[in-house]
C-alpha positions in Angstrom: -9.5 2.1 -12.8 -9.0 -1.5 -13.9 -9.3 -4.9 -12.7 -5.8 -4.6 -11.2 -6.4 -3.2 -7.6 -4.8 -3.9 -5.1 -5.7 -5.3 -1.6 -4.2 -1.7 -0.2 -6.4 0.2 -3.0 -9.6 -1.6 -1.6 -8.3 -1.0 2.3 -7.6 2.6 1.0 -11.1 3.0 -0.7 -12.5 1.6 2.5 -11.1 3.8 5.0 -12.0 6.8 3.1 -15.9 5.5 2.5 -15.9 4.6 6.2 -14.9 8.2 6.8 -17.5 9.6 5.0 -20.0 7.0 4.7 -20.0 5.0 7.5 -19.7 1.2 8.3 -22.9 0.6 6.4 -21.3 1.5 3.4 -18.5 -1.2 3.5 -19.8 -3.2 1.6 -18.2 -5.2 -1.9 -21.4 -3.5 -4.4 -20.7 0.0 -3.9 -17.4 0.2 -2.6 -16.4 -1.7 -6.5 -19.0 0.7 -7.8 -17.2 3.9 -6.4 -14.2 2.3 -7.7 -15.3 1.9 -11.2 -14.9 -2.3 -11.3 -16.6 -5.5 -10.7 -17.2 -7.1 -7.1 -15.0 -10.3 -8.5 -11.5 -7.7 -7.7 -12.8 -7.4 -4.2 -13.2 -11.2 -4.4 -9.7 -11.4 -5.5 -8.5 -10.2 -2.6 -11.1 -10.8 0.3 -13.1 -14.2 1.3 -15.7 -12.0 2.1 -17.0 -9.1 3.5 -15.9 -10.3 7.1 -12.0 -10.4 6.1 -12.1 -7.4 4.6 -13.8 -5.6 7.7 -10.8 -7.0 9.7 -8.3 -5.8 7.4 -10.2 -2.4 7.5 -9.5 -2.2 11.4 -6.4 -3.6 10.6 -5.5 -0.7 8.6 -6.8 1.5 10.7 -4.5 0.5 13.6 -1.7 1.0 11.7 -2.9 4.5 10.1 -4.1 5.9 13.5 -2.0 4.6 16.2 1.5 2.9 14.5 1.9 5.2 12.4 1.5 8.3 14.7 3.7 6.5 17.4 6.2 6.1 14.8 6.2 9.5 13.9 6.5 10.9 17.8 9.5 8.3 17.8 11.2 10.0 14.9 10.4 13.3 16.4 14.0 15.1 17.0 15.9 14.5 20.2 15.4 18.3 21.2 11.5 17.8 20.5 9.4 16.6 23.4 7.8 13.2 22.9 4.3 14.3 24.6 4.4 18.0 23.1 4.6 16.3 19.3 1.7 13.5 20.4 -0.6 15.8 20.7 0.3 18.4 18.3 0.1 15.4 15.7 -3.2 14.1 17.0 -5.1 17.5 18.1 -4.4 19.0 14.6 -5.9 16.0 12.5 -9.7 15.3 11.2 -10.9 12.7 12.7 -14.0 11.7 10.6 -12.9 8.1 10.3 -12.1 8.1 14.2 -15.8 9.2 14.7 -16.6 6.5 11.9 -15.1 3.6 13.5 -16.5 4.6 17.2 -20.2 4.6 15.9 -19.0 1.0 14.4 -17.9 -0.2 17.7 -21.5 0.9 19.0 -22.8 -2.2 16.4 -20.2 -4.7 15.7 -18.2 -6.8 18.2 -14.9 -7.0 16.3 -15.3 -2.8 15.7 -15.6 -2.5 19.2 -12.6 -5.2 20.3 -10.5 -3.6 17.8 -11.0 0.1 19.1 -10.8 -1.1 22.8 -6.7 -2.7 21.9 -6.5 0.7 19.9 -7.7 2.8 23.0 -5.5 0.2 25.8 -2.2 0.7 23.1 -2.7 4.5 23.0 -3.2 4.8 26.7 -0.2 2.5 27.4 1.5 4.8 25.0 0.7 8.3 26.6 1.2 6.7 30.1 5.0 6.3 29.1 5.7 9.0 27.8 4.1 10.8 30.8 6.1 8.2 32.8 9.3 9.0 30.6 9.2 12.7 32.1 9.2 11.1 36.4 5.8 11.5 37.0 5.3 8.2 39.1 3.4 5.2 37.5 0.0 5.6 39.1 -0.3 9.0 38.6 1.1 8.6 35.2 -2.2 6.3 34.3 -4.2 9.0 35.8 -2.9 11.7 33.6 -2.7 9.4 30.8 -6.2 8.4 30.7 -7.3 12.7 31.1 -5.5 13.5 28.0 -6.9 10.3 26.5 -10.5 11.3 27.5 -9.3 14.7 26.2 -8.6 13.4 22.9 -11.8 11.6 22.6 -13.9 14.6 23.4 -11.8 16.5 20.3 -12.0 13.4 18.1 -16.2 13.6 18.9 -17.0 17.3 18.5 -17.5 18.8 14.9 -15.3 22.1 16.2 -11.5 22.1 15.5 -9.6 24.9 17.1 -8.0 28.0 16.1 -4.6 27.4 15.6 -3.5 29.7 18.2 -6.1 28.5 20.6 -5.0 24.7 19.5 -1.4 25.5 20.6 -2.0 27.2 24.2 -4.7 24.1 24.6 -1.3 21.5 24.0 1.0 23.8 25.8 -1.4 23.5 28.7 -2.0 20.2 28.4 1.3 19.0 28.2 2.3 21.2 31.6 -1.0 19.5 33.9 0.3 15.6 32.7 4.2 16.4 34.1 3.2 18.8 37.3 
């Protein structure tokens, strides 16, 4: 690589070091090292290690939550909105979710970001649950289980069988619209 990196190639560099190094590792020395240039491109783009942390949750943000939401929204009128949520989300690896929860556990901004992250998601699932006439309190309520749901997947180191993964969904999907 050269000189000529981007701000997204650094962000893109990060989230994938975060995913399998941890917060610890985002830092401007190793992160130019792995990228085979000096620290003065990271400088280029980033005051200091602070802004680029915040544009590192930033990113993540948009690769976790917009863009998912985005893709549910796309989703084929025939398709249901809830179904494709967490098909999408229960089928991904979610090393840099796990990544930026242990973050959270040692930085304040990590842990503000992921708590809008987990209110937007939760306001998210509630509508769609809402969507389908299930009435607004109880839509929270169901919300929040499949959100909890989600976070016990998004912890554990044991994907499921594909079969299994799509009775799990199937199931989950009928117990949030009783």
């Amino acid at each position: 690589m050269t000189d000529q990196l981007s701000a997204q190639d650094w962000l893109d560099q990060g989230l994938k070091t975060l995913a399998t190094q941890g917060f610890a590792a985002l830092k401007a020395e190793p992160l130019a090292k792995a990228m085979g240039v000096s620290r003065g491109s990271f400088y280029w783009h980033f005051a200091d290690i602070g802004a680029f942390h915040a544009a590192v949750l930033k990113t993540w943000r948009e690769v976790a939550t917009d863009a998912i939401i985005a893709h549910v929204e796309a989703a084929s009128a025939d398709a249901d909105p809830l179904a494709v949520l967490l098909k999408r989300v229960f089928s991904e690896k979610l090393a840099l979710e796990q990544a930026v929860r242990s973050w959270a556990s040692f930085d304040a901004a990590a842990k503000a970001a992921v708590q809008a992250i987990d209110r937007r998601r939760l306001d998210y699932v509630e509508g769609l649950i809402h969507a389908r006439g299930v009435a607004a309190g109880l839509a929270r309520t169901r919300a929040q289980i499949l959100y909890w749901a989600f976070l016990g997947y998004a912890l554990s180191d044991k994907p499921l069988p594909k079969g299994q993964s799509e009775v799990m969904i199937e199931e989950m999907v009928r117990l949030a619209t009783l």
